[in-house]
C-alpha positions as CSV (number, residue, x, y, z in Angstrom):
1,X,0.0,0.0,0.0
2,X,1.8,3.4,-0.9
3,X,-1.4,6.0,-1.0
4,X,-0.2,9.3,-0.3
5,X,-1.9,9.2,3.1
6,X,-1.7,5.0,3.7
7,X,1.3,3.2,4.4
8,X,1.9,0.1,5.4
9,X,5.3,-2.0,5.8
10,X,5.5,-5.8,7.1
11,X,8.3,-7.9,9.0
12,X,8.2,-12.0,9.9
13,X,9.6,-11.9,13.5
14,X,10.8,-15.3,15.2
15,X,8.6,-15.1,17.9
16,X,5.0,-15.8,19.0
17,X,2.4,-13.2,18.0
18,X,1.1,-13.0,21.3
19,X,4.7,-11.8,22.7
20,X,5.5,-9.3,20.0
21,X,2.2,-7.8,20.2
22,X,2.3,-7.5,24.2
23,X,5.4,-5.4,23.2
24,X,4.2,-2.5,20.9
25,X,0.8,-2.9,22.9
26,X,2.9,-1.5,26.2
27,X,3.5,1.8,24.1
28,X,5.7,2.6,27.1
29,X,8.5,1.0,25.2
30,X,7.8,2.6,21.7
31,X,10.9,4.4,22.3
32,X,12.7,1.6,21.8
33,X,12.0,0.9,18.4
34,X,10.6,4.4,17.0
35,X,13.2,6.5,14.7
36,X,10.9,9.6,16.1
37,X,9.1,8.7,19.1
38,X,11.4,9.3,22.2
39,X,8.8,8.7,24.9
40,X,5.6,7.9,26.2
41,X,3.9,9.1,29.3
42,X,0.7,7.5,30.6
43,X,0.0,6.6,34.3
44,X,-1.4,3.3,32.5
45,X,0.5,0.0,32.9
46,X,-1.5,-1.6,30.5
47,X,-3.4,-0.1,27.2
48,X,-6.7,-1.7,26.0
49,X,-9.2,0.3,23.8
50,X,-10.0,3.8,25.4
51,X,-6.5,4.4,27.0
52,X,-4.5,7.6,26.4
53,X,-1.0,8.4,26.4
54,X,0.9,11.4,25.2
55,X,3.8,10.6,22.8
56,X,7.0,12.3,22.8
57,X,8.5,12.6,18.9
58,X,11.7,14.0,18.1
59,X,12.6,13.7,14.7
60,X,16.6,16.1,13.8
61,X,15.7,19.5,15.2
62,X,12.3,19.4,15.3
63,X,10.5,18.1,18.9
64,X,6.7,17.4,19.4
65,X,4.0,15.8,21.4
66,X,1.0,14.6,20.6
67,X,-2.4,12.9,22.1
68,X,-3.1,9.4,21.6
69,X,-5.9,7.1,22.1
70,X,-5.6,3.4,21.6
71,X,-8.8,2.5,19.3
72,X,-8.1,-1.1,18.9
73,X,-6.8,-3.6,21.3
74,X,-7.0,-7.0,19.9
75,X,-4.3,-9.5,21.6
76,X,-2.2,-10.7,19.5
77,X,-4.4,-9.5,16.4
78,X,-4.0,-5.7,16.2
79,X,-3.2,-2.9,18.2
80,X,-4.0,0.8,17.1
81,X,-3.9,4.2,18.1
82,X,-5.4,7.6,16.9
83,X,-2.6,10.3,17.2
84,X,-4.3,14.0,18.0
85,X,-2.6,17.4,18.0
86,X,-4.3,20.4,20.0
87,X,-7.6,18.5,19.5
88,X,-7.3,17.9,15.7
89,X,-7.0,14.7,13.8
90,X,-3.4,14.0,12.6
91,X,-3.0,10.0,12.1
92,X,-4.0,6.5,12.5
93,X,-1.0,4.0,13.6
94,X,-1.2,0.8,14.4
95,X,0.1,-2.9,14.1
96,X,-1.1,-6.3,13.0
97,X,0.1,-9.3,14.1
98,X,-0.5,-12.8,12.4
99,X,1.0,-16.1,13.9
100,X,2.9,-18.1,11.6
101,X,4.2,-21.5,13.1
102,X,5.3,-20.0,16.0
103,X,6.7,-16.4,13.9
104,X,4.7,-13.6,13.6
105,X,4.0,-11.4,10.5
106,X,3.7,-7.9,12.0
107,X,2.3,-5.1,10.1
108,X,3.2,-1.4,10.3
109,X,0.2,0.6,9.1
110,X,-0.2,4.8,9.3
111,X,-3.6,6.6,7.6
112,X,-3.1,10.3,7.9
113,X,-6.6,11.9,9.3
114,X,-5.8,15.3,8.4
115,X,-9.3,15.8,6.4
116,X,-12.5,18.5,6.7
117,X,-12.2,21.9,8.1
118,X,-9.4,21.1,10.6
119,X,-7.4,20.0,7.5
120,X,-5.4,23.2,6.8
121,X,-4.7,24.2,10.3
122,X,-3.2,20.2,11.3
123,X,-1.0,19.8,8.3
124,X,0.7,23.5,9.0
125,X,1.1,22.3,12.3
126,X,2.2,18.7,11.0
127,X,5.3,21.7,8.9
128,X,6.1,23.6,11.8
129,X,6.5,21.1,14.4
130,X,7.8,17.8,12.5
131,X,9.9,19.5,9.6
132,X,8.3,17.5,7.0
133,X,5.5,18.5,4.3
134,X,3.0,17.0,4.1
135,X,3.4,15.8,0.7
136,X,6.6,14.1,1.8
137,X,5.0,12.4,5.4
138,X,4.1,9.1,3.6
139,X,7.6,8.8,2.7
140,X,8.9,9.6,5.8
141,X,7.0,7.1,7.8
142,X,7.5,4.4,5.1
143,X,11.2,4.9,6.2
144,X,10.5,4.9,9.9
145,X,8.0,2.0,9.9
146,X,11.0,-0.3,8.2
147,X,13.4,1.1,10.7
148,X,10.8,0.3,13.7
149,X,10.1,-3.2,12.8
150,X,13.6,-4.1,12.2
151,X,14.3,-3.2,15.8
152,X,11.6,-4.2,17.2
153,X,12.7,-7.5,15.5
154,X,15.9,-7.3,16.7
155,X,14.5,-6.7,20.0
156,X,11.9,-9.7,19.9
157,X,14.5,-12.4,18.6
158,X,17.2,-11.3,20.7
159,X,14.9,-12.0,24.0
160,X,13.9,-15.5,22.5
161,X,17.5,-16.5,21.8
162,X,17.6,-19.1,24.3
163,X,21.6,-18.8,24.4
164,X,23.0,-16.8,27.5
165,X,23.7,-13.3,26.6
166,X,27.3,-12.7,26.3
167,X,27.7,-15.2,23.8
């Protein structure tokens, strides 16, 4: 998928869909993985459908927040998010997961939201605060949704390597 305002990118992981998905569902960790999100704060330990969290993104000079609300919450199916800035629709993220003989194929996927009246207003923010047009966003999260899933890969196969670390 490569619509201007869809993306979607996909990794197999060697590990259980359940585990990889408890991982990106804690978006505590997000940071790990995320070329642009630095941190999440929530006083939630655990994220099903209704939850919020703000997101802390950081992407060269540029530094933003933004509102999030998980929509979907699905173990080990899909988990998604609806990312807000002051109030206004910005994005869509979310993951799907789909066990394979104990691997998972995980999907990336981003929708941008910026439509109707609030349009204008959240894509000049979307310039001011990220750096990036909006004509070149798709682009920029294709980039950061392979870089994401090939840590959170890393990440994932790493902590199922049953050899001790060190070696």
């Amino acid at each position: 998928m490569d619509q201007r305002g869809k993306v979607e990118e996909s990794a197999l992981i060697s590990a259980p869909a359940d585990s990889v998905y408890l991982a990106v569902s804690d978006v505590r960790r997000m940071g790990e993985w995320s070329p642009e999100c630095v941190g999440v704060w929530s006083r939630n330990q655990q994220f099903p459908a209704g939850s919020r969290f703000i997101g802390f993104n950081r992407r060269r000079l540029w530094f933003w927040f933004t509102s999030c609300t998980v929509v979907r919450a699905e173990r080990a199916r899909e988990f998604a998010f609806e990312v807000r800035t002051f109030g206004m629709p910005v994005a869509l993220w979310g993951y799907r997961f789909e066990d394979r003989e104990g691997e998972s194929l995980v999907t990336e996927y981003w929708e941008d939201l910026r439509n109707g009246r609030s349009a204008p207003v959240a894509k000049l923010l979307g310039l001011v605060f990220t750096g990036t047009p909006p004509a070149h966003r798709a682009a920029v999260n294709r980039d950061g949704m392979r870089r994401t899933l090939a840590r959170l890969k890393t990440a994932m196969e790493r902590g199922n390597d049953p050899r001790p670390s060190g070696i």
